[in-house]
N, C-alpha and C positions, 0 to 999 in steps of 0.2 A: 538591566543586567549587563555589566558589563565588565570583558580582564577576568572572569572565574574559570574554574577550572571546571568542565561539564562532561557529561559521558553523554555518548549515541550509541543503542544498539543496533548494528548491524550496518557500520558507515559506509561498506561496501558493496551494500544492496542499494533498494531505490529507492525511496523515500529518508532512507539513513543518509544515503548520501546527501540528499538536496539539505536537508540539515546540518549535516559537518559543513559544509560549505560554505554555507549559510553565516554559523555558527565562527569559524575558521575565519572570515571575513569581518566580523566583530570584533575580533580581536581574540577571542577564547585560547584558551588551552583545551584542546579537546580528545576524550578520552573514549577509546570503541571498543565496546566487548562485541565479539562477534564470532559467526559460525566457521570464515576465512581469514587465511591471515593479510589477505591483499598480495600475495605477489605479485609483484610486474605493474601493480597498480599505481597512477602516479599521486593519489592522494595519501598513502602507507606512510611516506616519508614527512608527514603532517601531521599524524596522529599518534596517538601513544596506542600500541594496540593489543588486548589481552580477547583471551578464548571465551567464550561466555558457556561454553557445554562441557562436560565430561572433567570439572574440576570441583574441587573441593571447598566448603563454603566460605572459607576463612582466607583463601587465594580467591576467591572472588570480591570478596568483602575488601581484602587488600588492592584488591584492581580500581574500588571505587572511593579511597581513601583521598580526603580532600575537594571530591567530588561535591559540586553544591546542589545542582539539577542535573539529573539519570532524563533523556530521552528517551521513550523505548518504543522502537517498533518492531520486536521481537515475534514474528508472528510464522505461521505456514499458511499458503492458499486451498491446501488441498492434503488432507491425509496421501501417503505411500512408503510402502514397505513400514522401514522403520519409524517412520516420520509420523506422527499422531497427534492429537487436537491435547489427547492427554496427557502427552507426552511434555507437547510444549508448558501447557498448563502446569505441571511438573516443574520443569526448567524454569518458567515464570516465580513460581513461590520460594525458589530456592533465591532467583534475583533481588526479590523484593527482599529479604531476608537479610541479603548482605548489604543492601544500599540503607538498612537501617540501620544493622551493627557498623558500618560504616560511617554512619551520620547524615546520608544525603538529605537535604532539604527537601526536597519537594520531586515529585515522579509528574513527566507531562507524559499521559500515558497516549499511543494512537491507539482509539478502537475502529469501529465501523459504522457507519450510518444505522440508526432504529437498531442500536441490539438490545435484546431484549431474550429472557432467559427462555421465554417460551414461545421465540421463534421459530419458524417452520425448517429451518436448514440446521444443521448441526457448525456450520461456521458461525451462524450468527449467534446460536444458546452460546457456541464456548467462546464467543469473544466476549459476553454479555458476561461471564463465569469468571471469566480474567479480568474483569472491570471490580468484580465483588470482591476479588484479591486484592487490588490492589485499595479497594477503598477499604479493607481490614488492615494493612500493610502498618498503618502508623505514621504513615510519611502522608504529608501537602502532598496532593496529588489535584491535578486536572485532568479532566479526558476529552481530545479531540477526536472530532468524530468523521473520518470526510466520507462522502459519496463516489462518486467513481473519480479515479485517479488518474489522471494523463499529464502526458510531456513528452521530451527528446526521449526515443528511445522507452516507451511504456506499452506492459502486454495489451489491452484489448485494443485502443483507439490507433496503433498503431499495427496491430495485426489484423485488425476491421479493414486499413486501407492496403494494405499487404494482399488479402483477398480479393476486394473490389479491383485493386490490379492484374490479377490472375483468372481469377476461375470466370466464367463463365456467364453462371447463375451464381447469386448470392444467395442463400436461403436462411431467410429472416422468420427465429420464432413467431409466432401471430401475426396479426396486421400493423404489430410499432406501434399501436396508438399510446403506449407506456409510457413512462416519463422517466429520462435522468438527468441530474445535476450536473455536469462534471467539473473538476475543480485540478486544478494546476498545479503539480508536485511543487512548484517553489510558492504557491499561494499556501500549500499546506503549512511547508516548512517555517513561513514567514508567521503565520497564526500560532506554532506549536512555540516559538520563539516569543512571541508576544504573552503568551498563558504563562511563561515561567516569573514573570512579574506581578501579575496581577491577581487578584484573588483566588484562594486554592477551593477546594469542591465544587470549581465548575464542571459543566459538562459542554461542549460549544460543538456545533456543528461544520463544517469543511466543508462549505459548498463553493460552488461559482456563482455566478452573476444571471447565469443562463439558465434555463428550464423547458428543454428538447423532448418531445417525442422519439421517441429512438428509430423511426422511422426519416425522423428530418436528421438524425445525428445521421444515420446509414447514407440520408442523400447529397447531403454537405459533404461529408469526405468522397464520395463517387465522384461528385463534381470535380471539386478540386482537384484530385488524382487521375482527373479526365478518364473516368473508367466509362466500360461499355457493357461493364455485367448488368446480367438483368435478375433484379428485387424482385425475388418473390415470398409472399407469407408461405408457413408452412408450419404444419403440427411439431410443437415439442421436441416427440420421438422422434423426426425425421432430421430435425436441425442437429439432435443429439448425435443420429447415426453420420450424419453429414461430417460433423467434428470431428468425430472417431475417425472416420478416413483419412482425414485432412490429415490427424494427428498422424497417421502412421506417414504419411508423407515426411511432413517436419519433423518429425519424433519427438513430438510435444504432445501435451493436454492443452488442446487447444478451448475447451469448452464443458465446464460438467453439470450434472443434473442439476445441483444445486443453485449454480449460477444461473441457469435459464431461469429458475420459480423466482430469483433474491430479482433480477433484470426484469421481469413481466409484470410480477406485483409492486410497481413503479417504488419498489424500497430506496434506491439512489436518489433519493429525490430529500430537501429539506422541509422541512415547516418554519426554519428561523429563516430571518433575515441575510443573504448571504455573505460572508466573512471573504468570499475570493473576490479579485481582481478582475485574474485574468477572463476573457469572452473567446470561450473555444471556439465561436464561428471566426473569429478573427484566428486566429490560433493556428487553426487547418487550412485556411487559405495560405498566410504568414508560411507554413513550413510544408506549402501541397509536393515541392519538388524533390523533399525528401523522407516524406511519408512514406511509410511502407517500403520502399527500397529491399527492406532485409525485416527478415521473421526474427521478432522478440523472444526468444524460447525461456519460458520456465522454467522446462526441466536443466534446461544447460545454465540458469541461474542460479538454481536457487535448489538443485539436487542431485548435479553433477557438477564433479569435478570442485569441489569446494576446497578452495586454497587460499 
């Protein structure tokens, strides 16, 4: 694939971005519907950019006119206020909608590691639910699936070393003996890029190379960040209420129920073969001097201040 005109949703966020870039570097012409319009931002003046909410289905359909391959990673991490699993799901079928009256080729969808409809978390059924949409949709579609997400600038692995720099005591759900993947936002990007050529109804996994205890991920970033906090396990509830504190420090969500059960019951983890490159113990070393530095906030991503 190469020289077509492609859309990203949401090339302002993080994973949308490692893709426009990506993408943008290829040569493409690339096209973002999204929640922001990018102000101030310096990729805006690259992109061609239309609103992906609160428009009408025939101006969106128009936004994706020419378009040959729709990226989407049109998602939320968390219900709030107005922001809803069903909501997005909503906004999702209205997308799919237009990128076929519009004639796209083919949808590289992102989902999530094991979703599955009768998962135990309410993120994993409705991503599992937006996977059945889009394979109803009528369009070539693939679904890329990654496991836990990190790079420059990413919420957990870089708010794990943000803490292990600060507080104290860490307090780590259970004993760690859990297992997660983790996989490189530009290993993602570079996979979601590769799926738009190659056969449609797959479904491929986003892992790394690596397959950590979360135990050994908590001690590789302490190292590296030369922290002095002291790891301790601790029930569920305690980590949870630990969050919630934290949270009102930073004025984030720092951590919710959900995430502890999806994190415990080693779900980030693959059964395929791994598709990523990069090796996060190299990774965290490679960038210990600027880990954690500064708190990744959510809410100021991805629920405030949206411009």
């Amino acid at each position: 694939m190469t020289g077509h005109r492609v859309a990203v949703t949401g090339a302002f966020g993080y994973t949308g971005r490692a893709l426009a870039e990506q993408l943008l570097a290829a040569g493409h012409e690339v096209v973002t519907l999204t929640r922001r319009r990018g102000v101030g931002d310096p990729l805006q003046a690259r992109l061609i950019v239309h609103a992906i909410e609160g428009v009408a289905g025939n101006v969106l359909a128009a936004s994706l006119e020419g378009v040959d391959t729709l990226f989407n990673t049109y998602w939320l991490r968390f219900p709030r206020g107005t922001e809803t699993f069903e909501g997005v799901l909503a906004n999702s079928a209205a997308l799919l909608e237009a990128a076929r009256t519009a004639g796209v080729r083919r949808i590289v969808h992102v989902s999530v590691i094991n979703a599955t409809l009768d998962a135990e978390t309410p993120y994993v059924r409705a991503k599992a639910a937006l996977e059945a949409l889009v394979r109803s949709s009528g369009l070539e579609w693939v679904f890329v699936r990654p496991t836990l997400l990190y790079g420059p600038g990413d919420i957990l692995i870089n708010n794990l070393a943000w803490a292990l720099r600060r507080l104290p005591i860490y307090g780590m759900p259970g004993r760690g003996r859990y297992t997660v993947q983790p996989v490189h936002v530009d290993d993602l990007a570079r996979i979601c890029i590769d799926a738009a050529d190659g056969e449609s109804g797959r479904v491929l996994d986003a892992a790394g190379p690596e397959i950590l205890q979360y135990r050994e991920l908590v001690n590789l970033i302490r190292t590296a960040v030369g922290s002095r906090s002291i790891v301790l396990p601790m029930p569920h509830e305690v980590v949870l209420a630990a969050a919630r504190l934290l949270g009102l420090l930073v004025r984030d969500v720092v951590l919710t129920r959900d995430e502890i059960r999806e994190l415990t019951a080693s779900l980030l983890t693959s059964s395929e073969p791994p598709r990523g490159l990069f090796r996060i113990s190299d990774w965290v070393r490679e960038n210990a001097d600027s880990l954690g530095r500064r708190w990744s906030g959510e809410l100021a991503r991805n629920y405030r201040n949206i411009r």
